[in-house]
Kinemage of the C-alpha trace (Angstrom):
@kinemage 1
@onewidth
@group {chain A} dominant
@subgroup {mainchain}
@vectorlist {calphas} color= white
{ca unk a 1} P 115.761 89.297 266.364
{ca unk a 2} L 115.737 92.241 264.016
{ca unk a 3} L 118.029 93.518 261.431
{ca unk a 4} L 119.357 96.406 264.097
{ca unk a 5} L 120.116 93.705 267.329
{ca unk a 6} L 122.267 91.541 264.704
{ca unk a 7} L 123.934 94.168 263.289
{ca unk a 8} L 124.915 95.455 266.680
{ca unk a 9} L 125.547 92.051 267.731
{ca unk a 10} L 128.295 91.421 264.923
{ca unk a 11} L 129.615 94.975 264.992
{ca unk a 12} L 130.644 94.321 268.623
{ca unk a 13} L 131.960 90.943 268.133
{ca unk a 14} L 134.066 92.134 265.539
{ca unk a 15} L 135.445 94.887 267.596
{ca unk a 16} L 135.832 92.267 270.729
{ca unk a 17} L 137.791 90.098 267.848
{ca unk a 18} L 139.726 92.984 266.718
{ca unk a 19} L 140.482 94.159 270.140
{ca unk a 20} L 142.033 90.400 271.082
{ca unk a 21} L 144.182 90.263 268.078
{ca unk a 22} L 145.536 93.346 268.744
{ca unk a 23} L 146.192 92.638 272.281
{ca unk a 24} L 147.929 89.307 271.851
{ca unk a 25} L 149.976 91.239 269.213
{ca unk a 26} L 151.263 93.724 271.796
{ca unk a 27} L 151.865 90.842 274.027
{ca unk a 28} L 153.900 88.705 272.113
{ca unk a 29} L 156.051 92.057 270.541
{ca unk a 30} L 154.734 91.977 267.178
{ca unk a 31} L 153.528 95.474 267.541
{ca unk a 32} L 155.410 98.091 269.457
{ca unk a 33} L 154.440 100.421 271.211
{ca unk a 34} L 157.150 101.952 272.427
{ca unk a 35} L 157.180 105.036 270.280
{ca unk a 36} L 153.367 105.431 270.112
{ca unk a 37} L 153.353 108.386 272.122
{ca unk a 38} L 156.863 109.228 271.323
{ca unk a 39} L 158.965 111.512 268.639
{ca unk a 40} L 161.321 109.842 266.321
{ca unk a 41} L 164.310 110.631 269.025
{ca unk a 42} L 162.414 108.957 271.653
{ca unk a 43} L 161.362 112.309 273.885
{ca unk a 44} L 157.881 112.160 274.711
{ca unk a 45} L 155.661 114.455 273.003
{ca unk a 46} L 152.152 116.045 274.405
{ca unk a 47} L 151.157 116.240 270.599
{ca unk a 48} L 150.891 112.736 270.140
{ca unk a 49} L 149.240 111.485 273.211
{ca unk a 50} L 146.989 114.322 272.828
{ca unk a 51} L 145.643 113.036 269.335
{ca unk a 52} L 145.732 109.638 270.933
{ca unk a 53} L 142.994 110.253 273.463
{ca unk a 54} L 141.084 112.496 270.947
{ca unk a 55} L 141.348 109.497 268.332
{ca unk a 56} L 140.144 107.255 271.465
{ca unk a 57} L 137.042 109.463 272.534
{ca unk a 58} L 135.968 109.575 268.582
{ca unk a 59} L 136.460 105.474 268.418
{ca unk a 60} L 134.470 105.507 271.941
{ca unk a 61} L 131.572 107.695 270.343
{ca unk a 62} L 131.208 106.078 267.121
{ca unk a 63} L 131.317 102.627 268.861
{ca unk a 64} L 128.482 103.585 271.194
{ca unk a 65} L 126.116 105.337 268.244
{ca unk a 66} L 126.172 102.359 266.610
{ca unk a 67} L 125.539 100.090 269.717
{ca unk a 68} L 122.861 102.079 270.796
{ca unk a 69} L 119.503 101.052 270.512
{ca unk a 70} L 118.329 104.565 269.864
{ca unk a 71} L 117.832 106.014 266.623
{ca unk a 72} L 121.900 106.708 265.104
{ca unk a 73} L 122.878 110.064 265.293
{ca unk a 74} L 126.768 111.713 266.050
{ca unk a 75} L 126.685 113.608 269.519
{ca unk a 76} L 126.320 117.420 269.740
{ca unk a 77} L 129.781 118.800 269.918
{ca unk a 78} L 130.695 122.306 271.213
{ca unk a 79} L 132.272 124.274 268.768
{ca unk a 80} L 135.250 125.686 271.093
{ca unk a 81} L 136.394 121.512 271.505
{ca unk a 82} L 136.244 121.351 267.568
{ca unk a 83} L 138.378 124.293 267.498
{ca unk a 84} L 141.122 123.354 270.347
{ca unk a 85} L 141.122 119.843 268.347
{ca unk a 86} L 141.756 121.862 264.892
{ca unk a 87} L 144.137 123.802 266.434
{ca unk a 88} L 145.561 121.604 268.269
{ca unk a 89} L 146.179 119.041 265.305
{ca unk a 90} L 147.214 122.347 262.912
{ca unk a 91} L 150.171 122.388 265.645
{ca unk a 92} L 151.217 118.782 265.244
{ca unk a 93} L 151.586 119.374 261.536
{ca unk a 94} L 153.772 122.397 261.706
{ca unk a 95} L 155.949 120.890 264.211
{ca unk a 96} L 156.495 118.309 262.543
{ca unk a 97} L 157.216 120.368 259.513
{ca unk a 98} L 159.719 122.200 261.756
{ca unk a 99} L 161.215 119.206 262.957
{ca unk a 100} L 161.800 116.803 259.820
{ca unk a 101} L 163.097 119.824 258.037
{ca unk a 102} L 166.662 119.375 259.583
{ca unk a 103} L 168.058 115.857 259.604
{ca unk a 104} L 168.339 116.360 263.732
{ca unk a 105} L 165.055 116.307 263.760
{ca unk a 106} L 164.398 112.762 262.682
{ca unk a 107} L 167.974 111.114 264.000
{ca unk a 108} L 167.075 108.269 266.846
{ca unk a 109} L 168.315 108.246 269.985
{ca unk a 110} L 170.878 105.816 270.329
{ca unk a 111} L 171.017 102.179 272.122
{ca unk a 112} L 171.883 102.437 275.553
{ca unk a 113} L 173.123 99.644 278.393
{ca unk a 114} L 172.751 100.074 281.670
{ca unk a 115} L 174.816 97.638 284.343
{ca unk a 116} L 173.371 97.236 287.511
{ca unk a 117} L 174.898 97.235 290.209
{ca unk a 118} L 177.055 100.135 289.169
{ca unk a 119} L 179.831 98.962 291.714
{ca unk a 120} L 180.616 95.770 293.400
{ca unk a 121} L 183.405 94.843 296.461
{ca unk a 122} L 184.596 91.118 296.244
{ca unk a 123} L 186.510 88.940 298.094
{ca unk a 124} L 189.040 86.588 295.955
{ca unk a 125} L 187.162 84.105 293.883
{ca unk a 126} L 184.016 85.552 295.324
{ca unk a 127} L 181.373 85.611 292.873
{ca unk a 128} L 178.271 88.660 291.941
{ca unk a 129} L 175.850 88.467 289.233
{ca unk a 130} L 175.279 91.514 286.722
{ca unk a 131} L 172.443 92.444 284.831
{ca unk a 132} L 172.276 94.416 281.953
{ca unk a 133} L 169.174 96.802 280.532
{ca unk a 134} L 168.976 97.596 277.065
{ca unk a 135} L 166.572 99.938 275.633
{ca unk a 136} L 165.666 101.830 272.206
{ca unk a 137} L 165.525 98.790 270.238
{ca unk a 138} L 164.217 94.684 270.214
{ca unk a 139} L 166.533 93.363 271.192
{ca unk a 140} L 168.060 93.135 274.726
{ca unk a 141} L 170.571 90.381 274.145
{ca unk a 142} L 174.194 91.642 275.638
{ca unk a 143} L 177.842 90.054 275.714
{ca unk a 144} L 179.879 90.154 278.378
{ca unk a 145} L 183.611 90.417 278.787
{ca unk a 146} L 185.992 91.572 281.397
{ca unk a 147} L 188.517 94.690 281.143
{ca unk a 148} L 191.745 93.877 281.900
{ca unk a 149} L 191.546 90.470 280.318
{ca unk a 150} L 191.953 88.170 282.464
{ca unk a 151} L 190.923 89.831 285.921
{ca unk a 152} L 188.033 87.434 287.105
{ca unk a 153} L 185.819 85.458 284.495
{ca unk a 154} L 182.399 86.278 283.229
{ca unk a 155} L 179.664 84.456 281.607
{ca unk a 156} L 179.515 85.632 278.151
{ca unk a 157} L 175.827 84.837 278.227
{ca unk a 158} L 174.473 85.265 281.794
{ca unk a 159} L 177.248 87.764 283.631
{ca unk a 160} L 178.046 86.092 286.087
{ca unk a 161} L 181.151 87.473 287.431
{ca unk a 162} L 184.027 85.148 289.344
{ca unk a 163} L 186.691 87.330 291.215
{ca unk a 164} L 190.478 86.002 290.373
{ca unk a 165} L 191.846 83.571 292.824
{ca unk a 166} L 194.452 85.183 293.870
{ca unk a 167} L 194.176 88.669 293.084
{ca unk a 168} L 197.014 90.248 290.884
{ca unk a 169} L 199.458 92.260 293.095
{ca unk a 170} L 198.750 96.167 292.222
{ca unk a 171} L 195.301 95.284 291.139
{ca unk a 172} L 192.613 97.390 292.646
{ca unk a 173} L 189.746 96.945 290.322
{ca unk a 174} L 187.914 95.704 287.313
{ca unk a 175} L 185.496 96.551 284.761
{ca unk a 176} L 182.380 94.520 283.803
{ca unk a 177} L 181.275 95.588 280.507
{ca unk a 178} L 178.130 94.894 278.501
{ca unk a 179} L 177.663 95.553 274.304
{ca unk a 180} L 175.221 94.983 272.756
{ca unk a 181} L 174.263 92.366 270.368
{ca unk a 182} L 172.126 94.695 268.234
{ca unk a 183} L 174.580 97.901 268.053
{ca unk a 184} L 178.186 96.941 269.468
{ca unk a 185} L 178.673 100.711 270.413
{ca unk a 186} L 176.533 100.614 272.821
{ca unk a 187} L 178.549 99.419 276.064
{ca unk a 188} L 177.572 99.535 279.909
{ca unk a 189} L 179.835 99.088 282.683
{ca unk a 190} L 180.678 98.148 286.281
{ca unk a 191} L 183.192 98.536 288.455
{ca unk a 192} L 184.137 95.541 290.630
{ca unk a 193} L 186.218 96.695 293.591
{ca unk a 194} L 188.486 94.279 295.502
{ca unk a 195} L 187.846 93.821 299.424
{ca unk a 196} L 191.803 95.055 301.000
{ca unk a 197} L 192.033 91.759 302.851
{ca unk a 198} L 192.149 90.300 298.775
{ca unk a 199} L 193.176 86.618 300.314
């Protein structure tokens, strides 16, 4: 085996190591990559995932010079690509010039719950389970509680939701709300409707 074949041989079991790591990272949360191709506010930008696949292509090149067994050299690349890449990267850095400029720029977008199902009919002491999605931030954990107090139960933990048995007189409806653990203005709600024949 010559100095070239081992080389190769270690360069790509590195990457294959490096690639795992990373991947098992992702996997298990430790690295987000939720805003990856994402501006600070959480829109979606072009900008970014255009680098990314630029960035990818270069990493795919340079990977494949140095695992080839032909003599090392960097592709030829036409000089209109080069310039759309310039460009395109000179365009990145003023917006973003543009944007962090003014603190609106750079604010995040806030947490936000979403109950599903919106709405919900029951029957006295009938029961309907909720579910809650949380996004823009780690972690999903929700408590729930009932509005009016006292108008069915609900599991603080699991929302499960347990019409009253009876139903108040002059009681049409009640909300199932969820906050969030990590930012307690974030709420979502539900209506729960009560089927006319309530008993």
């Amino acid at each position: 085996m010559d100095v070239k074949t081992a080389v190769t041989i270690v360069a790509v079991g590195f990457v294959a190591l490096l690639g795992f790591a990373i991947i098992s990272r992702i996997y298990t949360g430790r690295i987000d990559l939720t805003r990856l191709i994402s501006e600070p506010t959480g829109d979606a930008s072009m900008s970014r995932f255009q680098l990314l696949i630029f960035t990818f292509v270069i990493a795919l090149s340079l990977f494949l010079i140095i695992a080839s067994s032909s003599t090392p050299g960097f592709p030829d690349i036409p000089s209109g690509v080069l310039t759309l890449l310039g460009i395109s990267a000179s365009s990145y850095l003023v917006s973003k010039g543009i944007q962090f400029s003014q603190p609106e720029g750079v604010e995040d977008r806030p947490v936000q719950v979403t109950v599903t199902p919106a709405n919900a009919t029951l029957r006295a002491g009938e029961k309907k389970q909720f579910k809650a999605e949380v996004i823009r931030t780690q972690n999903r954990d929700v408590a729930w509680t009932v509005v009016p107090p006292g108008v069915g139960d609900i599991d603080s933990e699991t929302g499960l939701y347990t019409a009253p048995q009876p139903i108040p007189q002059n009681v049409a409806t009640s909300t199932v709300q969820a906050t969030s653990i990590a930012d307690g203005t974030a709420v979502g709600t539900a209506t729960v409707h009560f089927h006319p024949n309530q008993q």
